[in-house]
C-alpha positions as CSV (number, residue, x, y, z in Angstrom):
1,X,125.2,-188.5,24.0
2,X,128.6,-187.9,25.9
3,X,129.1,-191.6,26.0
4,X,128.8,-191.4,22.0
5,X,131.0,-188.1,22.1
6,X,133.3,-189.2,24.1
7,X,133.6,-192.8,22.4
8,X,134.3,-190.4,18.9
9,X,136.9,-188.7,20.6
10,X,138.9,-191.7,21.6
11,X,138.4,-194.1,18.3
12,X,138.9,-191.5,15.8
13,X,141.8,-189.7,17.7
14,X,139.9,-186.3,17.1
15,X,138.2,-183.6,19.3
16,X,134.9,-182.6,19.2
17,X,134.4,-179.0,19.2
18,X,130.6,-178.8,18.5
19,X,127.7,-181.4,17.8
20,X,124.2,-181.0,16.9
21,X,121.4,-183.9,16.5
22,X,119.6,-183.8,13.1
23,X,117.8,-187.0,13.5
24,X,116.6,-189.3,16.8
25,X,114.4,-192.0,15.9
26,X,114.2,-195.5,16.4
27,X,114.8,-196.2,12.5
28,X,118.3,-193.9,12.5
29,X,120.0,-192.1,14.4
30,X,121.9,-188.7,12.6
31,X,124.5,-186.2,14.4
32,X,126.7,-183.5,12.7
33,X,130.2,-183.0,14.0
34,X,133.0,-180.2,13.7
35,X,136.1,-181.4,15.0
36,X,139.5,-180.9,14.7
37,X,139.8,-183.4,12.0
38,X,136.7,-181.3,10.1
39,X,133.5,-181.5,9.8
40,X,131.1,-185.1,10.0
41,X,127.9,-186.5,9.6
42,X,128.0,-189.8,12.0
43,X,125.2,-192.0,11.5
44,X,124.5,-195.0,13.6
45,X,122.3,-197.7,12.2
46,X,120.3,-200.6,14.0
47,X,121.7,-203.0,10.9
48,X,123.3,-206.3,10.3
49,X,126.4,-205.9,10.0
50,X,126.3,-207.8,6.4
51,X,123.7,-205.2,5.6
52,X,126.3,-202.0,6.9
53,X,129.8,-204.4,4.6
54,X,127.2,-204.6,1.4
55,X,126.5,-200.5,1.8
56,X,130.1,-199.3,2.9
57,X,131.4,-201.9,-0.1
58,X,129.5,-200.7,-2.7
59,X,129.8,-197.2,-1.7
60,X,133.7,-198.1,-1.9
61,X,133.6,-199.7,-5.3
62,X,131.7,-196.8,-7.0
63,X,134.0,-193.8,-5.2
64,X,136.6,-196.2,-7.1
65,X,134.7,-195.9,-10.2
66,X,134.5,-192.2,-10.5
67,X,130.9,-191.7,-8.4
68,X,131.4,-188.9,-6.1
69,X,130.1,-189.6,-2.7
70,X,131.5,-188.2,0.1
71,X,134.3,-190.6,2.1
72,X,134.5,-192.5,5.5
73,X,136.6,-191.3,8.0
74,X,138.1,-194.5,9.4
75,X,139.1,-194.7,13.1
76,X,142.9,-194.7,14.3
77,X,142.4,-198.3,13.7
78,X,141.8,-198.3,10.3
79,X,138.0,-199.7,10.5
80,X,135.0,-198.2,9.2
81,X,132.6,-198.0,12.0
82,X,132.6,-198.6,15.9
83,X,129.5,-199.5,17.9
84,X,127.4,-197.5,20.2
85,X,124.7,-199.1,22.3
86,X,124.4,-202.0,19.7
87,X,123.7,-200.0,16.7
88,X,126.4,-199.4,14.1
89,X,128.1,-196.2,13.6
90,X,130.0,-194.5,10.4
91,X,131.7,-191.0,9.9
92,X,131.3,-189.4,6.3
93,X,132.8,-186.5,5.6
94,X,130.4,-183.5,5.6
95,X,130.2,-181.4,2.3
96,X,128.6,-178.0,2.6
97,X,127.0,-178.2,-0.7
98,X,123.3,-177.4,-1.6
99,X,120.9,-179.3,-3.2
100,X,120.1,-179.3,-6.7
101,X,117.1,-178.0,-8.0
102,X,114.4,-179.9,-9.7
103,X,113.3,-176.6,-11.2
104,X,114.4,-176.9,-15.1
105,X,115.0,-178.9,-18.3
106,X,118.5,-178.6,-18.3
107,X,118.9,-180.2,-14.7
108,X,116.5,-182.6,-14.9
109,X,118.8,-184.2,-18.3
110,X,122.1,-183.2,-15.8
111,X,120.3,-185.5,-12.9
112,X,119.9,-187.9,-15.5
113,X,123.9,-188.2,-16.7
114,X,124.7,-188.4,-12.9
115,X,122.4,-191.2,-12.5
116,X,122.9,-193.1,-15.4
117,X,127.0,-192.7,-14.8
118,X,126.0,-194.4,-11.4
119,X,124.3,-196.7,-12.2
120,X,126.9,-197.7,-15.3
121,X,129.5,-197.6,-13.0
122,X,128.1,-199.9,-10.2
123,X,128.5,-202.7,-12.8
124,X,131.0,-205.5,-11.6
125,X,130.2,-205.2,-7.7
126,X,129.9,-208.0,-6.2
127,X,129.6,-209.1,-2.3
128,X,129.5,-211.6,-0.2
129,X,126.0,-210.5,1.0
130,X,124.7,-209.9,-2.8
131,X,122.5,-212.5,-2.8
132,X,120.6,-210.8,-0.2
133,X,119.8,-207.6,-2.0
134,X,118.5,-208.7,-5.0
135,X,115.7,-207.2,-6.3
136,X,115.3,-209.0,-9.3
137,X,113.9,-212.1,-7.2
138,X,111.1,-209.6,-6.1
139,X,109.1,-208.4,-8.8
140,X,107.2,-210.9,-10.3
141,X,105.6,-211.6,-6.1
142,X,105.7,-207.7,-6.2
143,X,103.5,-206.8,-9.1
144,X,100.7,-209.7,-7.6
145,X,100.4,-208.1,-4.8
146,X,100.4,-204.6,-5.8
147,X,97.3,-205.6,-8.1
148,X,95.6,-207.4,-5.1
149,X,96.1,-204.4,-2.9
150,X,94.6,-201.8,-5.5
151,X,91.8,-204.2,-6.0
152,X,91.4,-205.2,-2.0
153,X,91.5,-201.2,-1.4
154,X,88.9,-200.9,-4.3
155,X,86.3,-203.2,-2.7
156,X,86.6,-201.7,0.4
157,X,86.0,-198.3,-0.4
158,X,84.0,-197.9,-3.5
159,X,80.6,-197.6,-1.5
160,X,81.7,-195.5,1.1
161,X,80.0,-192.5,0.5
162,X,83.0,-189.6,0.2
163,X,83.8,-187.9,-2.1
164,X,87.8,-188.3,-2.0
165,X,87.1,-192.3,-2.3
166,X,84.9,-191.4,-5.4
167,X,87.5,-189.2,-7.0
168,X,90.0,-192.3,-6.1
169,X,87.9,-195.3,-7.7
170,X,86.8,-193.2,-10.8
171,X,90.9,-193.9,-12.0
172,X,91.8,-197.3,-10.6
173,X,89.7,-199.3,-13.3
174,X,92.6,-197.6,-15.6
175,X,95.4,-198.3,-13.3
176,X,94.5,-201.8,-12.2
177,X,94.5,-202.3,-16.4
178,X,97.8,-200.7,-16.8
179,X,99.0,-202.8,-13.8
180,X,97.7,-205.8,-16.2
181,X,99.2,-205.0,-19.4
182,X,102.4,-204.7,-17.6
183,X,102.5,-207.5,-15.9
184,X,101.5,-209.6,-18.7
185,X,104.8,-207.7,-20.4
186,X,106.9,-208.5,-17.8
187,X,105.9,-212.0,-17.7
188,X,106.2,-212.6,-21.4
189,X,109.5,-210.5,-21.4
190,X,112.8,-212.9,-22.8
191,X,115.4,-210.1,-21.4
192,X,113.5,-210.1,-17.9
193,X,113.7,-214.1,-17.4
194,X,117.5,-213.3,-18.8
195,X,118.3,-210.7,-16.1
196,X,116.8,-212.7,-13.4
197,X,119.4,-215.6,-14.3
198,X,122.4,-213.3,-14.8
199,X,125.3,-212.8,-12.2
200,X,124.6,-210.1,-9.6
201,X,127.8,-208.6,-10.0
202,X,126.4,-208.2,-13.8
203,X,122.8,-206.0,-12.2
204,X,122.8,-202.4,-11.6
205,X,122.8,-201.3,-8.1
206,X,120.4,-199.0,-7.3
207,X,120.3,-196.2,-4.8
208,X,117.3,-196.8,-3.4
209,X,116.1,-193.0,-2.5
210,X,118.0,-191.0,-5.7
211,X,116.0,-187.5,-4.7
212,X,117.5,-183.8,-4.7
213,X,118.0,-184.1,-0.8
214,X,120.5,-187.1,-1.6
215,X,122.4,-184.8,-4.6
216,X,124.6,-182.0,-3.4
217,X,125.8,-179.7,-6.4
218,X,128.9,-177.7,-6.7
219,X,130.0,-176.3,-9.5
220,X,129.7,-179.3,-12.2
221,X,130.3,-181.6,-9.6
222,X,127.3,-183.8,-7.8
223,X,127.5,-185.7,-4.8
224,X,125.3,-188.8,-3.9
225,X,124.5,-189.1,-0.2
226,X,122.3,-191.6,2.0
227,X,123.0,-194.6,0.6
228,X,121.1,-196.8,3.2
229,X,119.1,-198.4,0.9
230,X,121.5,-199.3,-2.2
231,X,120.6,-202.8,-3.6
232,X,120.6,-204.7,-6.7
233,X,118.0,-203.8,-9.0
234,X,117.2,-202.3,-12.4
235,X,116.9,-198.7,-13.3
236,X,113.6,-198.0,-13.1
237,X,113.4,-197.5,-9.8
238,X,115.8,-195.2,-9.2
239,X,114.6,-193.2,-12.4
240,X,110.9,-193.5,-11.3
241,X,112.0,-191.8,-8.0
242,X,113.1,-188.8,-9.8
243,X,110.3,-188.4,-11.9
244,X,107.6,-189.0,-9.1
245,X,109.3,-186.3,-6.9
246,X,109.9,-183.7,-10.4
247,X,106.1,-184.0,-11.0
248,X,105.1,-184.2,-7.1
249,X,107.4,-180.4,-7.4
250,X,105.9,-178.8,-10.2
251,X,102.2,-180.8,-9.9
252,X,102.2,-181.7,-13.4
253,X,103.2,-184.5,-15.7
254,X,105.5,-183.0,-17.9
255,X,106.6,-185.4,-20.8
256,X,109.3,-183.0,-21.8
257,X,111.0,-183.0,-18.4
258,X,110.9,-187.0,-18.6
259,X,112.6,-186.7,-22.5
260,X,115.3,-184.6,-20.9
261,X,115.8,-187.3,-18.0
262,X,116.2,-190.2,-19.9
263,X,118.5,-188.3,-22.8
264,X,120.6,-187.3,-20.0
265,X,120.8,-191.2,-18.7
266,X,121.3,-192.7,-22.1
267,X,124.6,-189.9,-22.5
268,X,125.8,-192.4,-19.6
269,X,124.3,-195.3,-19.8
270,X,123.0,-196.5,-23.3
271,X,120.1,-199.2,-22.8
272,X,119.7,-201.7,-25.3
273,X,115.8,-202.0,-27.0
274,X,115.4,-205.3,-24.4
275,X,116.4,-203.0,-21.8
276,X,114.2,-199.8,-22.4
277,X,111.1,-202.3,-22.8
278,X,111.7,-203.5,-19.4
279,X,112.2,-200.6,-18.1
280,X,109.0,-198.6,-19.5
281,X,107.1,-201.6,-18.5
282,X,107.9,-200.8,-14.6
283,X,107.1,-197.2,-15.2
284,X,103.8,-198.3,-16.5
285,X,103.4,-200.6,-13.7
286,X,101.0,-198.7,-10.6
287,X,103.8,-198.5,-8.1
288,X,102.9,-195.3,-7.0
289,X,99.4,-195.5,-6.4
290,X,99.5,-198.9,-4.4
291,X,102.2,-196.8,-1.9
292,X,99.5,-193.9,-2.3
293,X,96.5,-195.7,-1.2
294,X,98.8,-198.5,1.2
295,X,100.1,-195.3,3.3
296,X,96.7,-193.1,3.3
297,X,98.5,-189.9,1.5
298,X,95.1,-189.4,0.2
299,X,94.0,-188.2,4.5
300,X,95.9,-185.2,4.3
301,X,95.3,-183.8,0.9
302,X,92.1,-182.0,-0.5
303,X,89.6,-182.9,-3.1
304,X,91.4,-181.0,-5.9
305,X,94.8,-182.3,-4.8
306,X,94.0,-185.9,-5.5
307,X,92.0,-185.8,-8.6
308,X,95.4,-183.6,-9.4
309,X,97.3,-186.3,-8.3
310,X,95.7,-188.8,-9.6
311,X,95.5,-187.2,-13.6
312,X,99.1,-186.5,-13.2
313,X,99.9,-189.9,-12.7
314,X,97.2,-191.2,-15.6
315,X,98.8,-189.0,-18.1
316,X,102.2,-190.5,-17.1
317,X,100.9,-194.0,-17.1
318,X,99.4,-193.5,-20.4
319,X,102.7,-192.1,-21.8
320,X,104.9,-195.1,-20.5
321,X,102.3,-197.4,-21.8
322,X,102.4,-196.3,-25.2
323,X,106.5,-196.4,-24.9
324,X,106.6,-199.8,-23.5
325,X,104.5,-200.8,-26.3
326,X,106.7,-199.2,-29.1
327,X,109.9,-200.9,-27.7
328,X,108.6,-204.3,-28.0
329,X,111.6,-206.7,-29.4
């Protein structure tokens, strides 16, 4: 840590006055900083550095766009990073901001005009590392294997005699047929093949982790932090992140809440019929439950909290399935 500290001191031209480790892993690495240049996160990442150019750029281009997220400091040199034992390591400025509540209506449609504003405003970025973090390329392969998994996990389990893996099987039937009817959407979809084609520069980026602990709220003004995994995709996933975490909060399916997300994100970012049918079809699509049943989240909850879980999710599935099917062009 003083070699780190030290190193600080000398490249940025500042003085550390106090420092505090938030996060030692061998994924990351996280430190907060007061100094006599302010106050820091530093971050240093075991990246590429063509993966650390595509974050820092299209963090740049969207602070140029109007998204507020918080800046670099750059060293007395004028670069964006320096390296520490091999990894990569970046300075953003600290804001002392809380984070917004997923506890209302209202804020759940105010998350949704900050994310749609994003993700309208990361159109035209373009890098040359783009090709790749494209998502697109990834979800016909995706939503194959997803399907096998569910139905690999099925097989395995569905004798076992317990009564968490009974509660389990008794809805996957309903998701793998959801996972079905989507995927034949998807495949059959004109605008999907279109989208594939299309420029990069012409896809959404896409946060990659758009939760509460990632917006910081002052005032009317929202910061967007932790943008480690920002790549080209389509805005689904960054709006099925929010909803899974709103519900997760309030351990319901609320169809309401979901209304007020998407009017919020339409304010921003209109989608076109093509559009909204493509993106109900991922909502409808079991993403969820293959990470649910893939990373065993099912060990460390109770009877009653999966079959909660698990009619939460079927009401949503059931809602986006009935949208995707009404925005058929």
């Amino acid at each position: 840590m003083d070699d780190l500290i030290k190193k600080i001191q000398n490249r940025y031209a500042m003085t550390v006055l106090h420092h505090k480790t938030i996060r030692d892993t061998s994924k990351s690495f996280v430190i907060y900083l007061e100094t006599t240049n302010g106050k820091f996160i530093g971050k240093a990442f075991p990246l590429q550095k063509e993966r650390l150019h595509f974050i820092l750029n299209a963090e740049a281009h969207l602070r140029k766009n109007g998204v507020l997220i918080p800046d670099i400091q750059r060293t007395k040199n004028n670069k964006r990073y320096i390296t520490h034992k091999e990894n990569l390591f970046v300075l953003h400025q600290r804001l002392s901001w809380p984070n917004i509540a997923y506890n209302s209506p209202i804020r759940m449609e105010r998350i949704g005009m900050v994310l749609g504003k994003f993700h309208a405003r990361s159109l035209g970025f373009s890098s040359n590392h783009s090709i790749l973090y494209n998502g697109a390329e990834k979800w016909s392969v995706e939503y194959k294997t997803d399907l096998a998994a569910i139905e690999k996990w099925e097989l395995r389990h569905a004798r076992k005699n317990d009564q968490k893996y009974a509660a389990l099987t008794e809805y996957l039937p309903f998701f793998k047929q959801a996972g079905i009817t989507a995927k034949e959407h998807l495949i059959s979809s004109p605008y999907f093949s279109k989208w594939k084609k299309e420029p990069l520069s012409n896809h959404y980026l896409c946060h990659g982790d758009f939760n509460n602990g990632n917006l910081l709220v002052s005032n009317q003004r929202i910061a967007i932090i932790d943008w480690e995994d920002v790549r080209y995709d389509f805005p689904s996933k960054d709006i099925a992140r929010v909803l899974s975490l709103a519900m997760r909060k309030n351990e319901q399916w609320n169809e309401e809440w979901f209304s007020h997300i998407l009017r919020g994100y339409l304010q921003e970012n209109p989608l076109s019929i093509e559009q909204l049918h493509l993106l109900f079809v991922d909502l409808s699509f079991p993403h969820i439950i293959e990470r649910f049943l893939r990373k065993k989240l099912y060990a460390q909850m109770s009877l009653a909290e999966i079959q909660q879980f698990c009619n939460r999710e079927a009401l949503k599935t059931a809602y986006m399935l009935d949208e995707m099917k009404a925005h058929v062009y």
